[in-house]
C-alpha positions as CSV (number, residue, x, y, z in Angstrom):
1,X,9.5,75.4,-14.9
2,X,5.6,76.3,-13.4
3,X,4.4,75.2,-16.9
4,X,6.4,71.3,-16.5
5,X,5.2,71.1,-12.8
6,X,1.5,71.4,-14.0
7,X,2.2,69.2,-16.9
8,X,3.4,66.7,-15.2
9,X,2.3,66.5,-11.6
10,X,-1.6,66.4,-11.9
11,X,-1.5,63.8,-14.3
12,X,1.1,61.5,-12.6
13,X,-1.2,61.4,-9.8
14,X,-4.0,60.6,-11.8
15,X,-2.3,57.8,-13.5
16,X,-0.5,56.7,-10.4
17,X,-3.8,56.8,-8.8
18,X,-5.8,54.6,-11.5
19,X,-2.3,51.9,-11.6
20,X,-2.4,51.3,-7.7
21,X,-5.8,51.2,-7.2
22,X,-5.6,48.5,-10.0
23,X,-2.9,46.4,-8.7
24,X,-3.2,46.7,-4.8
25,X,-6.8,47.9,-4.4
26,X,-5.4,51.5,-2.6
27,X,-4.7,54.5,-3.0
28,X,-2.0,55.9,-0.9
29,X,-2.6,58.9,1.2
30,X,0.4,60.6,-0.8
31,X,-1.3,61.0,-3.4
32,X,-4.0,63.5,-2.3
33,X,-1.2,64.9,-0.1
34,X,0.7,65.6,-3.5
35,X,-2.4,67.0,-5.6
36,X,-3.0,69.1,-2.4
37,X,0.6,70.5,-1.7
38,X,1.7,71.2,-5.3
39,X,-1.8,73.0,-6.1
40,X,-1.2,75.1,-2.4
41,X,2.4,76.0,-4.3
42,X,1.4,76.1,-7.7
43,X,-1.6,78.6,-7.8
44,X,-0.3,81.6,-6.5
45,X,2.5,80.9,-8.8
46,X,0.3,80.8,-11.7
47,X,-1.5,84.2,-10.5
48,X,-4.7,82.9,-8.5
49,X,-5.9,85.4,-6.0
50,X,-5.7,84.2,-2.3
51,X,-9.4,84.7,-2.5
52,X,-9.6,82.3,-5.3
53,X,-7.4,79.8,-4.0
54,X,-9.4,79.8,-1.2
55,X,-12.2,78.6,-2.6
56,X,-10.8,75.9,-4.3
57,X,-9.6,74.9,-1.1
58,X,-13.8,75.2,0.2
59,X,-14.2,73.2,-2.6
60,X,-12.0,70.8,-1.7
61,X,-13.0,70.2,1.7
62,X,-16.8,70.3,0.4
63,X,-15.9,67.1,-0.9
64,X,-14.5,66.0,1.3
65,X,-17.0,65.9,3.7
66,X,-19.6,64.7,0.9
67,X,-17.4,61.7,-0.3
68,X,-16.4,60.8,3.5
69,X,-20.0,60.4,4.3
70,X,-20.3,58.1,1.4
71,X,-17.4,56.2,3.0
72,X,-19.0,56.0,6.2
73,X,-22.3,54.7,4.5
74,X,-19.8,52.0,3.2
75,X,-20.3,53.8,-1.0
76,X,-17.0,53.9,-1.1
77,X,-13.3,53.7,-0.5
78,X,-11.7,56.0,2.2
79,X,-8.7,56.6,-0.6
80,X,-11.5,57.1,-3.4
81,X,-12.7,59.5,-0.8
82,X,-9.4,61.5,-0.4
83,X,-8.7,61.2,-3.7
84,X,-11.8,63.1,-5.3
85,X,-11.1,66.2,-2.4
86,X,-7.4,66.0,-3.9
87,X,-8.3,66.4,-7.3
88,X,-11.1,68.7,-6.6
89,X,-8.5,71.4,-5.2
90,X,-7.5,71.9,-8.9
91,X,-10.3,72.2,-10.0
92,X,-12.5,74.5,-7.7
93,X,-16.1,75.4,-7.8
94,X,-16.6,75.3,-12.0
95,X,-17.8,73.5,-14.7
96,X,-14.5,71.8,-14.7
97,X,-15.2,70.7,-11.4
98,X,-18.2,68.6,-12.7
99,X,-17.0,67.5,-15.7
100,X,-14.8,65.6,-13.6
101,X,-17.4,64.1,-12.1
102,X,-19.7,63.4,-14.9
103,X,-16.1,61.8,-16.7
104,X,-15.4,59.8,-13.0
105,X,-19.1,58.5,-13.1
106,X,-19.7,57.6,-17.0
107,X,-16.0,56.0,-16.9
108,X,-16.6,54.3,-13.4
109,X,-19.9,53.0,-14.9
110,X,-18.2,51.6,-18.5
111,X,-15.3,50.2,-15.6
112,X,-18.1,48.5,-13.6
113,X,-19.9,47.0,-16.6
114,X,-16.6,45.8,-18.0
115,X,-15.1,43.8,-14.8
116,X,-18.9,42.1,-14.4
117,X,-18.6,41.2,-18.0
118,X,-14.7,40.2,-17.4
119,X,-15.0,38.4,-14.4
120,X,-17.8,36.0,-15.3
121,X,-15.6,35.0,-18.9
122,X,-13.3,32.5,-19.0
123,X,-10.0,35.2,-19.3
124,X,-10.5,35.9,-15.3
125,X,-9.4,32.7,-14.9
126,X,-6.1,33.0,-16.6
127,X,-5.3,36.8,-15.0
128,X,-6.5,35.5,-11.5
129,X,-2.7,34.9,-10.4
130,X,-1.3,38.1,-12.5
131,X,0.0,40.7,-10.0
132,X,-1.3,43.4,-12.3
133,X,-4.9,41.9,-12.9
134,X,-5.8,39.4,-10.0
135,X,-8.4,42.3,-8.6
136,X,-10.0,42.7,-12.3
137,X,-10.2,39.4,-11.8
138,X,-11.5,38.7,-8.7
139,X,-15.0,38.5,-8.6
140,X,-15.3,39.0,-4.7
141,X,-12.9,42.3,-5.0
142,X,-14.9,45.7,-5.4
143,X,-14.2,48.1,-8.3
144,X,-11.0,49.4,-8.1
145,X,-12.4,52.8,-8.8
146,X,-9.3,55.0,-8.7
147,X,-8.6,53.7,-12.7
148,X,-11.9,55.9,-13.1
149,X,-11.2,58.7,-11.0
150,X,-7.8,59.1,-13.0
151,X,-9.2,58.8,-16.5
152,X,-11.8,61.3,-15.3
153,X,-9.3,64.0,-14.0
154,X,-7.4,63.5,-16.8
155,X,-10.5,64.2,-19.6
156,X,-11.0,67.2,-17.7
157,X,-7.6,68.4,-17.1
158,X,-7.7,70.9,-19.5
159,X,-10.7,73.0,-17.4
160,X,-8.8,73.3,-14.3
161,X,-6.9,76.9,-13.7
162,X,-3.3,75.4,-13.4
163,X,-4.3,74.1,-16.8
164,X,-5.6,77.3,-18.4
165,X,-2.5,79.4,-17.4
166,X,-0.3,76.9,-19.3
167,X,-2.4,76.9,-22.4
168,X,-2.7,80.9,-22.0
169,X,1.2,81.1,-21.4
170,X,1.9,78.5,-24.6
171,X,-0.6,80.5,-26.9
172,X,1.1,83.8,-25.7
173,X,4.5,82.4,-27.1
């Protein structure tokens, strides 16, 4: 049952994350409530030390405090903001940690280059008035940069400790 919860949960709120941020331009606050609560439950479960937990919780509200600065300076989305602390939980001071940011930035990058190219072709005018794609196509609408914070939490999935215990446990079996 831990195993499915880390399956599933992480990368539901990755892809939820990327899907809303497409359609409505947000990210709602539940979903760095979720990533939060469920690692909170999850890691002792899956034999992390309070110690350690703790630290991925520092890490968490490291950057937090990074990425809300960067809000303030206008850089970026408050639920972007939230988002990356959220995520950051599972991950924890490690290499995981920024290979999830060096997937979120070459990904946010390729995501940038592709709406410029997008919304200067003539498709933007026939997804202007789709519910799904009227922000990709909107040339006045920011990047919708939660689709790259999800793809990059989900490259590096596999590094985070939730992750390792259930490829540890399924390699025990």
């Amino acid at each position: 049952m831990l195993e499915a919860a880390i399956l599933v949960i992480f990368p539901f709120c990755m892809v939820y994350a990327a899907m809303s941020d497409m359609i409505s331009m947000t990210i709602a606050n539940r979903v760095p409530l979720l990533l939060a609560l469920s690692f909170a439950a999850i890691a002792p479960l899956a034999g992390m030390t309070w110690p350690v937990i703790g630290m991925h919780f520092a890490a968490g509200f490291a950057v937090l405090a990074i990425t809300f600065c960067i809000f303030a300076l206008g850089g970026m989305g408050g639920g972007d903001a939230k988002l990356i602390a959220g995520t950051t939980l599972w991950f924890g001071f490690s290499m995981g940690l920024v290979h999830y940011l060096l997937f979120t930035a070459l990904a946010g990058g390729a995501l940038a280059l592709a709406l410029m190219l997008f919304r200067r072709s003539g498709l933007a005018v026939y997804t202007s008035n789709n519910v799904l794609l009227r922000h990709v196509s909107d040339e006045e609408a920011g990047v919708p940069y939660g689709i790259a914070l999800g793809i990059g939490g989900l490259f590096a999935f596999e590094e985070s400790p939730p992750m390792q215990f259930v490829l540890a446990r399924l390699a025990a079996h």
